[in-house]
N, C-alpha and C positions, 0 to 999 in steps of 0.2 A: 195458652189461654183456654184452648178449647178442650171440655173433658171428656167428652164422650165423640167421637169421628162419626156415627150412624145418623145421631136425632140432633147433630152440633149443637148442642147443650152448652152452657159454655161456666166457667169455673165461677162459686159463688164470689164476689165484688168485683168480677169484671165489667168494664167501663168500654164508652167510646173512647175517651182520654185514652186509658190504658192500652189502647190495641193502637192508638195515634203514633204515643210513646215508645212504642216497643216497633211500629213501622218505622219510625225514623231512626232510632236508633241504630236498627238492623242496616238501615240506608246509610247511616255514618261510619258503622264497623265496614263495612264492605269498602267504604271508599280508604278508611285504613286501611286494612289488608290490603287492597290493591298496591297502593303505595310502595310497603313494604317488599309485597312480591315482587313488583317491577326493580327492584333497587337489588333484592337478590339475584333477581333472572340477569340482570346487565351482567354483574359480579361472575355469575354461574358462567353464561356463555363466553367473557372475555380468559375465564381458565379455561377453560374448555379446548378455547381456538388456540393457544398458546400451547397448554401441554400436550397436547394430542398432536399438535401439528408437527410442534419440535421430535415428539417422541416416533412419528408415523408417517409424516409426510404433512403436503397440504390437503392432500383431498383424501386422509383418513377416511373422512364416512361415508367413500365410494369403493374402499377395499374391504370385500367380502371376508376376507382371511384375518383382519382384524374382527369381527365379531364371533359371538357366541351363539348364538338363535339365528339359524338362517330365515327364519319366517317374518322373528322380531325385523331384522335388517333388511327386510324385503319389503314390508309395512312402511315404515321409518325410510326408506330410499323413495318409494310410492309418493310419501306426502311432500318429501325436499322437491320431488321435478313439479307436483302440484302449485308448492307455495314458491317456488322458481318461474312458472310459466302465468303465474298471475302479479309477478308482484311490478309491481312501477317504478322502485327507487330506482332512483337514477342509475348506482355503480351498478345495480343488473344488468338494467338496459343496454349502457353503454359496452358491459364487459360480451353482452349478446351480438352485439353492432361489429364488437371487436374481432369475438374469437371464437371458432365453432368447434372447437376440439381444444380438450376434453370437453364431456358431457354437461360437468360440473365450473362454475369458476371455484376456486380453492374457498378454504375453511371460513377464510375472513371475511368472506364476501358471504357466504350460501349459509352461514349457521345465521346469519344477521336477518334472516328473513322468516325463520321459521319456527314456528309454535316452543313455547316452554314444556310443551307435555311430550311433541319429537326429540326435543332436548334430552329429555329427563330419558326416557326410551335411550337414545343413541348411548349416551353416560354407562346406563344400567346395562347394557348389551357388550359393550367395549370390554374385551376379555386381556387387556392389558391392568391388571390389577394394580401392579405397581404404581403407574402414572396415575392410576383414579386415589389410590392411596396418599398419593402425595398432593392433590388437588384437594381432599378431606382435611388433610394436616392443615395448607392452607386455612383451611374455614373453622380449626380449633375443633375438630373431631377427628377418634385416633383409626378409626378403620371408614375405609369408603362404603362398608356396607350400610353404616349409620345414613352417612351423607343420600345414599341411595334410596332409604328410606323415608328420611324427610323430603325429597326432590316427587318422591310421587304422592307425597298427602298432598306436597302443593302444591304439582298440579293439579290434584281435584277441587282444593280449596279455591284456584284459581278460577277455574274450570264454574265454579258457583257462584263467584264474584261479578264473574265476565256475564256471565245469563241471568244477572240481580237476581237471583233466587235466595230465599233464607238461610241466612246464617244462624242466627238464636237457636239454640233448641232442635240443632241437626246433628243426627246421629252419620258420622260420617266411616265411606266402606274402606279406607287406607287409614293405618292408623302410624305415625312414625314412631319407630324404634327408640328410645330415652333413655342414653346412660346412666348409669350412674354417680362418675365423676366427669366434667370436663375442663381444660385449661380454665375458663374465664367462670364471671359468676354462672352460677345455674342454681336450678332447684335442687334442694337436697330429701323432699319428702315423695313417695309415690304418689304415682297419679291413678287416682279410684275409675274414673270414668274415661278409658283409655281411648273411646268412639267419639267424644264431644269436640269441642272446638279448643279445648284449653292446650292438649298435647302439643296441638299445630300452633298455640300462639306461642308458645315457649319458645319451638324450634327459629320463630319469624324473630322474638322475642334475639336471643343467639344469636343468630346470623348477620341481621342487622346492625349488630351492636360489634359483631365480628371484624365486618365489611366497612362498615362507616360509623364510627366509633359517635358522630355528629347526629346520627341520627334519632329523630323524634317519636319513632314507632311505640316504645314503652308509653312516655309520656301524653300522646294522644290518648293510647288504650286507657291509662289511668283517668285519666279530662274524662273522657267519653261517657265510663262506667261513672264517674262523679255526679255527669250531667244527669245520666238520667236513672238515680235513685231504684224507679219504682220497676227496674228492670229486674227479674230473678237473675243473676251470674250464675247459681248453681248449675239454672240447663245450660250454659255450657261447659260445665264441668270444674269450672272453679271454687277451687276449695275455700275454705272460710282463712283467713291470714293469708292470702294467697301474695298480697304484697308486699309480707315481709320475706319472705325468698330471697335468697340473695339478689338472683337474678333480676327481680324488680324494683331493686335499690337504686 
């Protein structure tokens, strides 16, 4: 809305309505996206615990000779005794009361506590390719690098949702990788404005649909852009037919 950032000058027919319009809005996409990510993230970290564990052990992401980046895994080990030493559920607490050796309680307990963005770190670090490959398959994408690459736009996406900051009209610094074919529907055309927010709903778009074949994430985002008209979709990167895509059938 706003055309000039010095003298905030602001775009000819802009309105109070329209800046109303476009607050709420932004307040409703967010609480969408939230949804969606949380629904992935559950998804994300129960493979995660399972093939990693099966493939490594239990307390995989306390063995330094599984990763790649010793600095990455030294960060990423940092924040798990962080978010270990403040968290309150119970099976922490208790498995603290219980057992003082190892440092760690195993995968199922200690990944259940900790950020989506340690996540996406611990994933992208884990230098057993094979098993991250086969956790991609899982999700209908054919190399783990994809999967790797949508796991850190969303956490940024996350990351912006959580601190209600704007979405509309954000040019964002991760952008995820987009095949060009996958198993299920998807897009078949390129995407011009690879920094806006459309690349990332596609992937949430996918995944979702992947994961929980139930779920309402498309049909929201469509409601939503319905509701309110008088919103530009281009800033965020939405192409003009963007609904007939397969993907949004």
């Amino acid at each position: 809305m706003e055309e000039e950032h010095v003298t905030h000058r602001f775009k000819p027919g802009s309105s109070f309505m329209t800046a109303m319009s476009l607050y709420s809005f932004d307040n409703e996409l967010r609480a969408i996206l939230f949804r969606a990510i949380q629904q992935i993230e559950i998804a994300l970290r129960t493979k995660m615990i399972h093939a990693f564990s099966m493939s490594s052990g239990a307390f995989w992401f306390a063995n330094d000779s599984l990763f790649s980046n010793m600095q990455i895994y030294e960060h990423c080990l940092s924040h798990i005794r962080q978010e270990l030493a403040r968290s309150r559920e119970d099976f922490i607490v208790e498995h603290r009361q219980r057992y003082s050796c190892p440092e760690f309680p195993p995968a199922w307990k200690t990944m259940e506590v900790i950020s989506f963005g340690t996540l996406s770190k611990l994933f992208c670090n884990f230098a057993d390719k094979r098993t991250k490959k086969s956790i991609a398959r899982e999700f209908g994408l054919p190399q783990h690098l994809y999967l790797e690459s949508w796991m850190k736009a969303i956490a940024v996406l996350r990351n912006v949702c959580a601190h209600h900051a704007r979405v509309w009209n954000r040019r964002f610094p991760v952008r995820p990788q987009l095949p060009r074919k996958l198993e299920n529907a998807w897009i078949t055309r390129p995407v011009p404005d690879s920094d806006k927010l459309y690349p990332i709903l596609t992937t949430l778009a996918y995944w979702t649909d992947r994961i929980y074949p139930a779920a309402t994430f498309k049909q929201d985002l469509v409601r939503l852009i319905e509701k309110y008209p008088i919103v530009d979709i281009a800033a965020m990167g939405i192409p003009k037919d963007w609904e007939n895509e397969p993907l949004w059938k």
